[in-house]
Steps between C-alpha positions, in 0.01 A plus 500: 500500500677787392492814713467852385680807676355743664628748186280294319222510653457855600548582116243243366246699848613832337432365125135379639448803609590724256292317289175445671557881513522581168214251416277668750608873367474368118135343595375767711621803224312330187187461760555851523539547167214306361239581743607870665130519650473134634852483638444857667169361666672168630790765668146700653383098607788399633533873678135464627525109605822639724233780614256254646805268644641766640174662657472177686814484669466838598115431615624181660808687671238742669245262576766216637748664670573524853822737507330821298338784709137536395552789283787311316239207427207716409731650237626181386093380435484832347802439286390143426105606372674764286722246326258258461217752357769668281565125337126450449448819334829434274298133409232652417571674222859418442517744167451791762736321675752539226421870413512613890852303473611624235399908567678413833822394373503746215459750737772373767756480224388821356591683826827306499635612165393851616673454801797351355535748254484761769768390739723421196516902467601534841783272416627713225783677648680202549385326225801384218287575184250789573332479195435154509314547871276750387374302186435239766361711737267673197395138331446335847269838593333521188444109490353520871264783387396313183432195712275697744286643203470109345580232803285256338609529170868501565476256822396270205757554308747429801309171546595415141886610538454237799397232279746580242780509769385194688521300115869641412611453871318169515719388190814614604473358855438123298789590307710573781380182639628265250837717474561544872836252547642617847489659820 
């Protein structure tokens, strides 16, 4: 019975790996690709079913525990019926569910290109290349204040850079998989 080192082995764990990876990326970015709207509503099911799990544990740490001062458990219950309604809404209509998650992310990266853009022109008097920072800091602004005006639109088209990135990352990861010799 012939033995294998423990080289060996941790490179054929790291080749598994990598590849399940990159199968799961490459799968998950032509779900994406091929179905934006149905992939975006199993994110806002999978997001709602941790909702509802969620709102139990917190429901179940107010009602259960014996360490937690009463206000502590009445906001835990409070916590825990929030979670669990907000999952039950998302169900409900889970294309609302994907709008409302969408406007919300479009809007929360909005403010962070507007943000970024800002504090890169604080940074400019030590910056290398000046002109360089405030093209960034104008294109991140502008792109922030674009994606305000349109989250939806543009929060879709991030979803579909997503899919697009998961495929071509997806591919490479199985390629590095078969080509990965050594630690």
């Amino acid at each position: 019975m012939a033995t294998s080192s423990p080289e060996k082995v941790a490179v054929n764990g790291i080749r598994t790996a990598l590849g399940i990876g990159g199968v799961v990326a490459l799968i998950v970015g032509i779900l994406i690709l091929v179905w934006p709207l149905k992939s975006a509503m199993v994110v806002a099911a999978m997001i709602a079913v941790y909702a509802i799990v969620a709102g139990l544990i917190y429901a179940g740490l107010g009602v259960f525990s014996k360490s937690m001062s009463g206000w502590a458990r009445v906001g835990h219950i409070a916590l825990g019926v929030v979670f669990v309604a907000a999952g039950i809404v998302a169900f409900s209509n889970l294309g609302m569910a994907v709008a409302g998650l969408g406007i919300f992310i479009g809007y929360v990266i909005a403010i962070m290109w507007i943000v970024e853009g800002v504090v890169s022109l604080t940074t400019l008097s030590g910056a290398s290349s000046k002109g360089l920072t405030i093209f960034f800091a104008i294109i991140s602004i502008i792109a922030g204040i674009f994606l305000l005006v349109s989250p939806i639109f543009l929060t879709g088209v991030l979803w579909l850079f997503i899919g697009i990135s998961l495929v071509v990352l997806g591919i490479l990861q199985i390629v590095r998989a078969f080509t990965f010799k050594s630690l």
